[in-house]
N, C-alpha and C positions, 0 to 999 in steps of 0.2 A: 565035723568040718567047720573051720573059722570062716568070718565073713572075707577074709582076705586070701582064703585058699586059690591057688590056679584055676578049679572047674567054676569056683564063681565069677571069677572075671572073668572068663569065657563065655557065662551065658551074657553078662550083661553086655560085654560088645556086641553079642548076638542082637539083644534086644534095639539096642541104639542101631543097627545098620537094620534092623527093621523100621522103625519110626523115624528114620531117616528124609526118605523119600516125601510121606507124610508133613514133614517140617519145610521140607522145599517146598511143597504144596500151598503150606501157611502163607512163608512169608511173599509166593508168586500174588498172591490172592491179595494181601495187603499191598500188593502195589511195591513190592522191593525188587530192584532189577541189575543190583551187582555193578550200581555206578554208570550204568549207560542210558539212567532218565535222561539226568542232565543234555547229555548230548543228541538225543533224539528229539530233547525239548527248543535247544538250540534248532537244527537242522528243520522245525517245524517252523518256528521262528522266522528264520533265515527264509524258509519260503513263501512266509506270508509278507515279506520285508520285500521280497524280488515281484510281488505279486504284482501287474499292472492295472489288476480290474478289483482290486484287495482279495477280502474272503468271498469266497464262492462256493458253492454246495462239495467239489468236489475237493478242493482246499481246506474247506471245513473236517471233511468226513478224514484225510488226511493228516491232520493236526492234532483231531482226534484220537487216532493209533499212536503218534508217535509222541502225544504226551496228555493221554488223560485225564493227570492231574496239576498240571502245570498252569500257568496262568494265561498262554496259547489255547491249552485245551478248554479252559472252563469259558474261554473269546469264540472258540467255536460251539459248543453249545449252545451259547447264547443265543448263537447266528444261525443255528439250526432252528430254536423255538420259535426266534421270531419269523421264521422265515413258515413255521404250521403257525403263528398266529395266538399264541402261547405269552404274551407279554411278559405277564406275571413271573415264568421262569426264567425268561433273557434276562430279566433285571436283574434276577437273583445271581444269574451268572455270571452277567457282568459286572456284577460287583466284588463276588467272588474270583473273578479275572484281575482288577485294580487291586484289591486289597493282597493280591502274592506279586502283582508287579504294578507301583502307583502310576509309572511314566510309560504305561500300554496305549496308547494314544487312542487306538480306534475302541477300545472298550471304553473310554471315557467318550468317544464321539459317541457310536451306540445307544450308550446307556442313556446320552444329554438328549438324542432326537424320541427315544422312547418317553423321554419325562415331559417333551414340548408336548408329545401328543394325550398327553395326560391332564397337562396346565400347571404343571410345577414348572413353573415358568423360571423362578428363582433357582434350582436345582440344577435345570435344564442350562439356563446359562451357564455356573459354574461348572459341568462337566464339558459344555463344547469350547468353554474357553481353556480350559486344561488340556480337552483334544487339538486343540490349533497352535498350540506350544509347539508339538512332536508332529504335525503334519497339516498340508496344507485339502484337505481333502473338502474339494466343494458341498457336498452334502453338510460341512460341518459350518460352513460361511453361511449356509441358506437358510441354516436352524437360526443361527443367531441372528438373522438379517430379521424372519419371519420373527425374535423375541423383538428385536427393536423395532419395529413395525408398528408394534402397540404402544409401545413409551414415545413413540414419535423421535427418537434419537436420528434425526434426518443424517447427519455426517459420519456415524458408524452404520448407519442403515445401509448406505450409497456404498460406504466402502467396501461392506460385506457383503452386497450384494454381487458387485463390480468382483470380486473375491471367486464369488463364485461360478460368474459366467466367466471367468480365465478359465476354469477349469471345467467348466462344461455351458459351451456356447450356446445349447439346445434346449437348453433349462428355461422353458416358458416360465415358470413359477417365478426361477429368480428374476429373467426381465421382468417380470409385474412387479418385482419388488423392488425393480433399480428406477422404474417407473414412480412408484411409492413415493421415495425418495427422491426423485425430483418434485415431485407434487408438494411434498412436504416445505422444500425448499423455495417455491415458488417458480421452479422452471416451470411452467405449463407446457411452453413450445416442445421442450425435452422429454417430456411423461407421457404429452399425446403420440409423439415419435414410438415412442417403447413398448406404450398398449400396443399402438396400431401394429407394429411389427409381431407383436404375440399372436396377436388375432387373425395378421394374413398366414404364421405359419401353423396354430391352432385355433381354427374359427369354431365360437361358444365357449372361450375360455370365460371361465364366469367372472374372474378375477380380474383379469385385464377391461370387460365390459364395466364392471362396475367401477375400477380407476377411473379408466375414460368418462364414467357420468360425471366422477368428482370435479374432473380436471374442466367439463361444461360447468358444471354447477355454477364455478370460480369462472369463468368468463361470461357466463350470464346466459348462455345458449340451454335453457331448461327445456326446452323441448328437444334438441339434441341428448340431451343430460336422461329424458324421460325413455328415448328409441333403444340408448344402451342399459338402461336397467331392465328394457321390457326382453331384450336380447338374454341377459343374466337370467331372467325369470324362466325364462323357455327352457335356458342349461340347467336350470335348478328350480321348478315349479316349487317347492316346499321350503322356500326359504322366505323364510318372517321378516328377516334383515331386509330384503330388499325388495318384498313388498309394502315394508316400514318408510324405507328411505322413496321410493313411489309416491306414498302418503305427501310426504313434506313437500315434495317437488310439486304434487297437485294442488297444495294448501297454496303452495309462492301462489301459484297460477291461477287462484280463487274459482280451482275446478271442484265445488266440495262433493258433489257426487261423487265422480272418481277419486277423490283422497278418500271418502268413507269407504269406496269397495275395496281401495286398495288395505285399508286399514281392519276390516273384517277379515280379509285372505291374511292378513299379518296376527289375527288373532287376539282384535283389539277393537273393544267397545268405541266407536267415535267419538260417543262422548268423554268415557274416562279418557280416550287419546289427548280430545282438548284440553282435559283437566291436568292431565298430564305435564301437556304441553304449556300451559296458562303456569303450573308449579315450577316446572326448567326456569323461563320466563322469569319469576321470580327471583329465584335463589340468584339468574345472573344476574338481575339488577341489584339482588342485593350484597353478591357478591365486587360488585362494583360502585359501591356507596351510594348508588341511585335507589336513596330507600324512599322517597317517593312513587318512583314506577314500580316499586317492587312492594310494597303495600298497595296500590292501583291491582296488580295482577293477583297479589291475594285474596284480597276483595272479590274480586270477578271469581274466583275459584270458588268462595265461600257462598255466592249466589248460585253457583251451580251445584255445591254440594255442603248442605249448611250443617254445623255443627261441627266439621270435618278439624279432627283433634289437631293433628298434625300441619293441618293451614291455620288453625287459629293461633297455633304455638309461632310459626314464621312469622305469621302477622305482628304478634308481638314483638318478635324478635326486630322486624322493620322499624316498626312503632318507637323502640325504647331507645334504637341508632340514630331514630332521629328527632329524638330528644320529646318525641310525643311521648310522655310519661304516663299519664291518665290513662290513655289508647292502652297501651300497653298493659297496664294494671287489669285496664275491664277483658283483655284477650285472654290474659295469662288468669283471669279467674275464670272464665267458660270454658278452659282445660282441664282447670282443677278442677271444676263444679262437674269435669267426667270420669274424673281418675286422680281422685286426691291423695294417692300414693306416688308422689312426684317431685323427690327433693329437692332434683334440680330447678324446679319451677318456684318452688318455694322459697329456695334461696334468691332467685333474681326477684322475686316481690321484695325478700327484703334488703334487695342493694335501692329497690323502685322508691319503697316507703322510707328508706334510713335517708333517699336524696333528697325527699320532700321532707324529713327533719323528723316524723311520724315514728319516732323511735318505738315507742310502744309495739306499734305495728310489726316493726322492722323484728323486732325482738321474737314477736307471737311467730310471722314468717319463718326465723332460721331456726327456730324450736321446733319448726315442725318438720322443714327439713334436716336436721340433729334426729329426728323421730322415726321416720323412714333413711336413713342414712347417717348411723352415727359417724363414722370416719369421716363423713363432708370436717373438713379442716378448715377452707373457709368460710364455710357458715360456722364452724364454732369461733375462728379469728375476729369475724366480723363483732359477733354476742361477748367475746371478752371485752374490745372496742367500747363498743356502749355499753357495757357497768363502769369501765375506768372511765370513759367521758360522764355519767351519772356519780362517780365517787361510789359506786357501790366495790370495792378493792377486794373483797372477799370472794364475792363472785366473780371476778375478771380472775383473781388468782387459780380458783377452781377451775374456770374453763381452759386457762393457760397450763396450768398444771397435768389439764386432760391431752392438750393439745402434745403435751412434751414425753408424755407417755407414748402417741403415737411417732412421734416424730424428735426424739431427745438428740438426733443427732442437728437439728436445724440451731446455729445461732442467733438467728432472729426470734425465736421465742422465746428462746432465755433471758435475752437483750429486754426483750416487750417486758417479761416476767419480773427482770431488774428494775426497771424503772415503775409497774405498779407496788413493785415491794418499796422501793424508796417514796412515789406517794404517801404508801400505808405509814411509814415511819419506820420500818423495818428495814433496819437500815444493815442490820447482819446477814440479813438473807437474800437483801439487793447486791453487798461484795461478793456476795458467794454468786447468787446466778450470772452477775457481770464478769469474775473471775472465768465461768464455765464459757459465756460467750465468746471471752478473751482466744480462750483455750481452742476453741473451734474454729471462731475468726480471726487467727491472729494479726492479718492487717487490716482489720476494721477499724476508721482512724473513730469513727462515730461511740463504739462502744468504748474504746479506751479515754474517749474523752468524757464522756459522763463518768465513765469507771473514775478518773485521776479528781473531777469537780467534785464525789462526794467524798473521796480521801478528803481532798482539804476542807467539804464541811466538815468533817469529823475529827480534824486535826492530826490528820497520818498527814502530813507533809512529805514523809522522803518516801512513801507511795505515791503518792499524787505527783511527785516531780520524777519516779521512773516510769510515769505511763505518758507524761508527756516528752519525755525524752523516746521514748519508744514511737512516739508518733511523730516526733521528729526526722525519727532516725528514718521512718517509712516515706512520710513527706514533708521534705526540711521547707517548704515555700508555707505550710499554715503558720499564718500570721495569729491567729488568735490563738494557738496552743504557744504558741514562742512569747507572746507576750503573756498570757497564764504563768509560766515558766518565769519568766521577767519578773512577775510581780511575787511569786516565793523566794525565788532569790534577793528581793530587796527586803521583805520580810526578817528573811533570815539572814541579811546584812552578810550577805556572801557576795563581794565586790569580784571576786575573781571567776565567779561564774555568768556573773553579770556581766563581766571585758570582755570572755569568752566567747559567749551566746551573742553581745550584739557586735563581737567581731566577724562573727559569720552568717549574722545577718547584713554585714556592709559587704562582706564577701559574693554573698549570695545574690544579693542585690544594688551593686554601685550605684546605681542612677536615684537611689529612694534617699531624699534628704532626712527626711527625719530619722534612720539609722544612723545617719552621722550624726545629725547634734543630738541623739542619745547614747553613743559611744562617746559621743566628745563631755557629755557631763560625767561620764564616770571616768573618764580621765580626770577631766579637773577636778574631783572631788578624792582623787587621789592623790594629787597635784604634780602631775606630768602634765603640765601646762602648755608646753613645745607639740604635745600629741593630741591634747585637746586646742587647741589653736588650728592645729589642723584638719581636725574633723569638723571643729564650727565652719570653718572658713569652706569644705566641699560639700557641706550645709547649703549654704550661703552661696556656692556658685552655681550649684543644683536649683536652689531656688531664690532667686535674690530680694524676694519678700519675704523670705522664713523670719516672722518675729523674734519665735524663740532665739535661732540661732544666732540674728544678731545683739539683742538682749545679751544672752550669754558672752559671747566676743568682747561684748564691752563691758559687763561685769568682770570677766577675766584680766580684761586689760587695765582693772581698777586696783584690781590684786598685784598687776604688774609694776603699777607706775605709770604706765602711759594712761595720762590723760586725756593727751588729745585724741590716742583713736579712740578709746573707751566712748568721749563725748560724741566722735563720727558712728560708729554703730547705734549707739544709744539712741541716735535723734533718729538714726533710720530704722529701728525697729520701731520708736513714735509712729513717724510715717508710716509703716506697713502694718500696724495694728494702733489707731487710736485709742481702741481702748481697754491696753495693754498698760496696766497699772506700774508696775516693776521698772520699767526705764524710764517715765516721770522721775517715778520716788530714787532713780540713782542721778538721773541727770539734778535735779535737785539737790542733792549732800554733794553732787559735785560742785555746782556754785557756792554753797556756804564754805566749801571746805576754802575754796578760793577768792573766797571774800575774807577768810581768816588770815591767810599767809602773810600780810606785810604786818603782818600784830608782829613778828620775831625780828620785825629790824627797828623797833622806835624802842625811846631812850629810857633805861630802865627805872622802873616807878612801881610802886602800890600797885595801881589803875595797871598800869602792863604787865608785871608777872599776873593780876588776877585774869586781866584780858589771856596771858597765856595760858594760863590754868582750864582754863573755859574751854580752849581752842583744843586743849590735849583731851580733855572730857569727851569732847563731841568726835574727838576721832576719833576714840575707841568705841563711843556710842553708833559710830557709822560702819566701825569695823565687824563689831558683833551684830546689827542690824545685815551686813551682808551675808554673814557665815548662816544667819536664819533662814534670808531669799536666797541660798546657794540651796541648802536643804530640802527647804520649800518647791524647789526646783525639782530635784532627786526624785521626790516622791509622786508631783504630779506628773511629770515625766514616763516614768518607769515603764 
């Protein structure tokens, strides 16, 4: 018999409607339902969507049958663990609730008030603010009011509280908390209103008592302020907090008996209290630049507990704010002399010593913080510092070089590393790290400008003239990189970049005369004379003692023919600069020139052609004399 014969297909249907039932079995067991999850998941949905009082033990248990494993079902577990007390697996559940549906609102509330009472306060937030997207449910206003309670956010406090007493008027907690935030705000009259009402409809709320002491404290009624803490005490005998704040209210009162018992029941040695207290003290004056009372208060600390590492270190720290150097040095060493594995300490001796010039010092200090803290970066910054101010370059390279290891992506290092390599004379290894700093910093005008100054000590000229065109390009107003610029271009007798450049610097800046009368000489020296006449001349109305400009003007006007104005500017650049050589020596060739002219009308002779001869000699001698001081111009100009 083949495997294909009729009795064998007969057993094996046989076999399959055996293991049949078995398979329904399976896939009942894995949770497969023939397409009627979905809508049984829905319909569980839908009834916790109609719910008025949300999920409830019997909603839950509900939610549960009709979808297990749906993201309803895994909201009701949750709601059941928390409800025996089981944290640990609500959270689980409700995460497992969000993560099959993100926009389940009450699993993100939930989850947000499980994590307040945890102290994932940051958690906590982010899921009840996700819950109050999709619904307005008070419990979720009051979580977040009670987060912003501690950040003092008075104007989201008040909101979210006001939030939640819409939605459940009965909620002592949240008036304490809209109380809060009036307190915060400065309503006092408002705060005490919202205790008081807490307290006539739950009397010994402990939360409301202790507002109310706040809200005395701030009016000054401390004995008022003292009746409602001792109220809170009764509601809560074991609370340290507020036989703390007891404490204070008895110090105002100079009751010190009673502030030391209250501070024993708070679980706090009197003494360290004051010590305590005497250190706050401190830190606020010296958080407030009052580093005189706040060295006064450390002092006092250190007579009550001498040697004390951590007030000798403040003290310092007072000490070197206010400019007591020395102080400082001797505090910051009786730190050390107790724990000389203290890099930070050691680095500020030697910012202490490098201020007093004690380089040496300075040097031993960040060595030893380098020793117990190799990554301190500025203590090695500092130690490169002083070898390049000592010329020691090899060693500043090393410590820079270590520096860039840690940190190769910073341009300031490289920069520092370029310029001790250009010290050293190494001058190939300075374009290379300023090239990388380039590279990092691209509009750093500072690096491309020592980058383009040692192109031109090196005679790269058309490098050094594209990093200052690039620093142009970044910020067209640097005068000193435009005038750099200025002075290659005249070098390399490039007149058309020279028109260029100081046409957009008259652009740039109309009201600046000496753009004009140095646009105006490299017109004239091009001899567009119509265009340099007119830059002298908004020189000249810019400022109407610019020497230069009028000098110029009337050297122009020599070139022209016109005498007479040539002699009018001449004598007034005299005037505005006496002693301004250049318009002497022309207003002078201009009288000889005019003491010669009637030689070409007398009657001709020996004596008069040679008088003529003379007269032609000395013109051209006065002519070539100008084309010099036009030059001479050019250049000190430029």
């Amino acid at each position: 018999m083949t495997m294909n014969s009729p009795g064998r297909r007969w057993q094996r249907a046989a076999m399959i409607c055996r293991l049949f039932p078995l398979f329904l079995w399976a896939l009942a067991m894995c949770g497969f339902t023939w397409g009627g999850l979905s809508d049984s998941c829905a319909e569980a949905t839908n009834a916790l969507a109609d719910s008025q009082t949300g999920l409830t033990d019997g909603l839950a248990a509900r939610a549960i049958d009709l979808c297990p494993n749906g993201a309803v079902g895994h909201l009701a577990k949750g709601f059941q663990f928390e409800r025996k007390g089981d944290v640990t697996q609500a959270i689980k559940e409700y995460r497992i609730a969000i993560a099959a549906d993100p926009n389940l609102s009450q699993a993100h509330g939930n989850l947000g008030l499980l994590l307040l009472q945890q102290g994932a306060d940051d958690d906590a937030a982010s899921e009840l603010s996700k819950a109050l997207t999709g619904t307005s449910d008070p419990r979720y206003h009051r979580g977040l009011a009670e987060l912003l309670n501690k950040g003092k956010w008075s104007s989201l406090l008040l909101f979210h509280a006001r939030e939640a007493l819409k939605g459940n008027p009965d909620d002592s907690d949240a008036r304490t908390l809209l109380g809060d935030a009036f307190t915060l705000q400065g309503n006092l009259e408002l705060a005490e209103k919202e205790y008081a009402q807490v307290l006539a409809e739950t009397p010994g709320h402990e939360l409301a008592h202790i507002g109310l002491a706040v809200v005395y404290t701030k009016k000054g009624q401390l004995d008022d302020a003292i009746g409602e803490l001792n109220a809170a005490a009764l509601a809560n005998p074991a609370s340290r907090g507020i036989h703390r704040k007891l404490a204070d209210l008895y110090q105002q009162k100079g009751e010190m008996a009673l502030a030391d018992k209250e501070l024993q029941l708070a679980g706090l040695n009197p003494d360290d209290a004051y010590i305590d207290r005497l250190m706050q003290q401190g830190d606020r004056y010296l958080l407030a630049r009052n580093y005189e009372k706040a060295i006064e208060s450390y002092e006092a600390v250190l007579k009550k507990r001498q040697g004390w590492a951590e007030a000798l270190e403040k003290l310092g720290d007072a000490q070197m704010a206010a400019g007591r150097d020395e102080d400082a040095i001797n505090a910051y060493g009786q730190v050390l002399a107790l724990d000389a594995a203290n890099p930070s300490l050691h680095y500020t001796l030697g910012i202490l010593n490098e201020r007093k010039g004690l380089l040496d010092k300075a040097e031993d200090e960040y060595r030893k913080s380098l020793r117990y803290d190799p990554k301190n970066s500025d203590a090695r910054r500092r130690l490169a510092d002083i070898y390049t101010l000592r010329g020691n370059f090899a060693q500043s390279i090393e410590e820079y070089t270590e520096l860039i290891k840690l940190r190769g992506d910073n341009p300031i290092l490289h920069f520092r590393l370029a310029r001790v390599y250009e010290k050293s004379k190494d001058y190939k290894k300075a374009i290379t790290e300023y090239l990388v700093a380039v590279r990092l910093a691209p509009d750093n005008l500072e690096v491309r400008k020592e980058l383009a100054a040692l192109y031109g000590k090196r005679g790269m000229i058309d490098e050094a003239e594209r990093q200052y065109q690039e620093v142009l390009r970044i910020y067209r107003d640097d005068k000193e990189t435009r005038n750099a610029l200025l002075s290659i271009y005249v070098r390399q007798k490039n007149y058309d970049g020279l028109q260029l450049l100081l046409r957009e610097a008259v652009e740039q800046n109309p009201e600046d005369a000496n753009n004009h009368y140095r646009l105006g000489i490299i017109y004239d020296f091009e001899k567009e004379y119509d265009a340099a006449t007119a830059e002298y001349q908004k020189a000249i109305d810019l400022n109407a003692g610019h020497a230069k400009a009028l000098n110029a003007l009337g050297r122009l006007y020599i070139k022209t023919g016109n005498i007479e104005k040539a002699k009018m500017f001449l004598e007034a650049a005299r005037t505005a600069d006496p002693d301004f050589i250049e318009p002497r020596e022309l207003l002078s060739n201009i009288r000889e020139d005019q003491i010669m002219k009637p030689v070409k009308y007398r009657k001709k002779s020996f004596k008069g052609k040679k008088s003529v001869k003379r007269s032609t000699v000395k013109k051209k001698a006065v002519t070539k004399k100008h084309s010099k001081i036009k030059k001479k111009a050019i250049k000190k100009n430029r």
